[in-house]
C-alpha positions in Angstrom: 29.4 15.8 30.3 28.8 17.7 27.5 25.9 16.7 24.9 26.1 13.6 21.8 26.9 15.9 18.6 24.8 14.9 15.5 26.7 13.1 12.5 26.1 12.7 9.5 24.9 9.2 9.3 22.4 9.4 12.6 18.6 8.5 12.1 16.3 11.3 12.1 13.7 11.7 14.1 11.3 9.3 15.6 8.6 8.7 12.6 7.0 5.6 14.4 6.8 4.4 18.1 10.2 3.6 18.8 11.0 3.0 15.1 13.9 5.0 13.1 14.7 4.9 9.4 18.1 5.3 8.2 18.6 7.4 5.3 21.5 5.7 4.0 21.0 5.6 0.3 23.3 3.0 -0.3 21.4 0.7 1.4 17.9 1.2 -0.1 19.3 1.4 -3.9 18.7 -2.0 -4.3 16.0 -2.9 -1.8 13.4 -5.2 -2.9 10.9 -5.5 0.3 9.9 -2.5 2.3 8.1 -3.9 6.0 6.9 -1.2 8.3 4.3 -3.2 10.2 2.7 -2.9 14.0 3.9 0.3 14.2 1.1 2.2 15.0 2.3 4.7 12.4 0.2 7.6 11.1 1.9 8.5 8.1 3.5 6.2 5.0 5.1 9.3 3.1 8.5 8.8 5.1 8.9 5.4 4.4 7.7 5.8 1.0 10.1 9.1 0.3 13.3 7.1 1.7 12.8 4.0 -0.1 10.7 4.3 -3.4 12.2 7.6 -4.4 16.0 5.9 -4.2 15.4 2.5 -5.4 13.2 1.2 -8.7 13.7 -2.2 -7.3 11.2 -2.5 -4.7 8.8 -5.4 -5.4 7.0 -5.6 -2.3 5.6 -3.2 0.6 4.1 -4.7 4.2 2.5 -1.9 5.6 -0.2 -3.6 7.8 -1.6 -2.8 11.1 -0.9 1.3 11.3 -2.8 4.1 11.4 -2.3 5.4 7.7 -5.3 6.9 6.5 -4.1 7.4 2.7 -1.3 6.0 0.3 1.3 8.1 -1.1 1.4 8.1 -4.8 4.9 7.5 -5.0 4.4 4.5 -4.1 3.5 3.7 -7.3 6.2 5.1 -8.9 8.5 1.5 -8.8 7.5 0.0 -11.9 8.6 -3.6 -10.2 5.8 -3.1 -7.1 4.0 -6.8 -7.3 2.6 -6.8 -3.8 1.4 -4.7 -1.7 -0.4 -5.5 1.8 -2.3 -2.1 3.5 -4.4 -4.1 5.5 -5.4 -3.0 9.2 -5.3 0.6 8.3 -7.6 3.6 8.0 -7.6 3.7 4.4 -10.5 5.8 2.4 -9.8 5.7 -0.7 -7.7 3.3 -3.2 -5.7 5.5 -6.0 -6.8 4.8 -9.4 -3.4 4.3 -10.1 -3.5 1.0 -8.5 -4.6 -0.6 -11.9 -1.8 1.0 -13.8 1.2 -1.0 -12.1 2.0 -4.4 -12.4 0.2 -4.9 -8.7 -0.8 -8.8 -8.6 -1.5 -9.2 -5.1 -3.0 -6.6 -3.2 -4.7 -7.3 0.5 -6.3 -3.8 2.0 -8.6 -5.7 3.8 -9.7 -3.7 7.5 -10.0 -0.1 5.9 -12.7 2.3 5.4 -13.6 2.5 1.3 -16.7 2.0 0.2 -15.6 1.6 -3.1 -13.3 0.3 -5.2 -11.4 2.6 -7.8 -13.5 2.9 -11.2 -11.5 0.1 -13.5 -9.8 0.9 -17.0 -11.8 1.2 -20.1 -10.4 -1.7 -21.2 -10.4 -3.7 -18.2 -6.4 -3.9 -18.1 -5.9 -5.4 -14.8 -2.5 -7.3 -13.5 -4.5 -8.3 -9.7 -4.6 -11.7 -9.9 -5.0 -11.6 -5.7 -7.5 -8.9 -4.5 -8.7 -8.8 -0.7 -11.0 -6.0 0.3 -12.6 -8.3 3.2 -14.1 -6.4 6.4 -14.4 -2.6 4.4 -17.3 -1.0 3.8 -17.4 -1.8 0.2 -21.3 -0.8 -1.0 -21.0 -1.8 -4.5 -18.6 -2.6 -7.6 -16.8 -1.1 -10.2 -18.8 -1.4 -13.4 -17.1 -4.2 -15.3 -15.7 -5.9 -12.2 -17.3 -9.4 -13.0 -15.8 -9.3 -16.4 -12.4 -9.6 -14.5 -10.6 -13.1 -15.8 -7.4 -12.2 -14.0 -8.2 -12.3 -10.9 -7.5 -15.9 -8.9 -8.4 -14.9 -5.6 -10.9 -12.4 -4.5 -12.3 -11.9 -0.9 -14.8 -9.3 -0.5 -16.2 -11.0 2.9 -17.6 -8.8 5.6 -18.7 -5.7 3.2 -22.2 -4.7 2.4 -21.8 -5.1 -1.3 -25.4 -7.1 -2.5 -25.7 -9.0 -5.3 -27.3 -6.8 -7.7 -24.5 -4.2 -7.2 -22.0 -6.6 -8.8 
């Protein structure tokens, strides 16, 4: 029996364990919620590069319990991103960018920072849900208690003190 032949439309290659993406831009034009969750997955860029890049729709992105150990900048490039959950990741560092979009929910709790990203001059903050819980946050951004926006903020579990805030 001779082998399957490729088309057109067929997934690409494995990019998580057992998981396929579909590049089929018609489908991701309008899409609103991006999930790639308990996959054990090593890198976001794919995801992000399939959907963000074709849609400036995409409100929310579930991307807990992998193995990134960065987020993609493009990420940030959907001016409609409102939540975003990167918890249970390997996570170093957060982009500054994060304080430039409309973000108000963000939980990248179970990561590795130590810090959060320095804030805007003038405090211009959308986050109005923050949970960094069970990092290895040391200390605060300068500013940080001057925050009124924030409704919600778990920083359980990190080594921050009280005269670093």
């Amino acid at each position: 029996m001779a082998p399957k032949k490729k088309k057109k439309d067929d997934p690409p290659p494995e990019l998580g364990e057992g998981k396929h993406v579909y590049k089929n831009e018609e489908l991701v034009k309008f899409l609103a919620e991006l999930i790639v969750t308990n996959g054990h997955v090593k890198k976001m860029q794919p995801y992000i590069d399939l959907s963000v890049h074709k849609t400036k729709t995409l409100e929310t992105v579930i991307a807990d319990h992998n193995k990134f150990k960065k987020i993609p900048a493009k990420i940030f490039s959907s001016n409609a991103l409102f939540s975003l959950n990167i918890s249970h990741n390997m996570i170093k560092h957060l982009p500054k960018t994060i304080y430039k979009k409309p973000i108000g929910f963000l939980n990248a709790s179970y990561n590795n920072f130590e810090a959060l990203p320095k804030l805007p001059p003038k405090g211009e903050l959308h986050l109005t849900y923050l949970d960094v819980s069970h990092c290895q946050i040391q200390s605060l951004p300068q500013g940080f208690n001057r925050l009124n926006c924030l409704a919600h903020l778990d920083l359980s579990f990190n080594k921050v003190t009280p005269s670093a805030t």
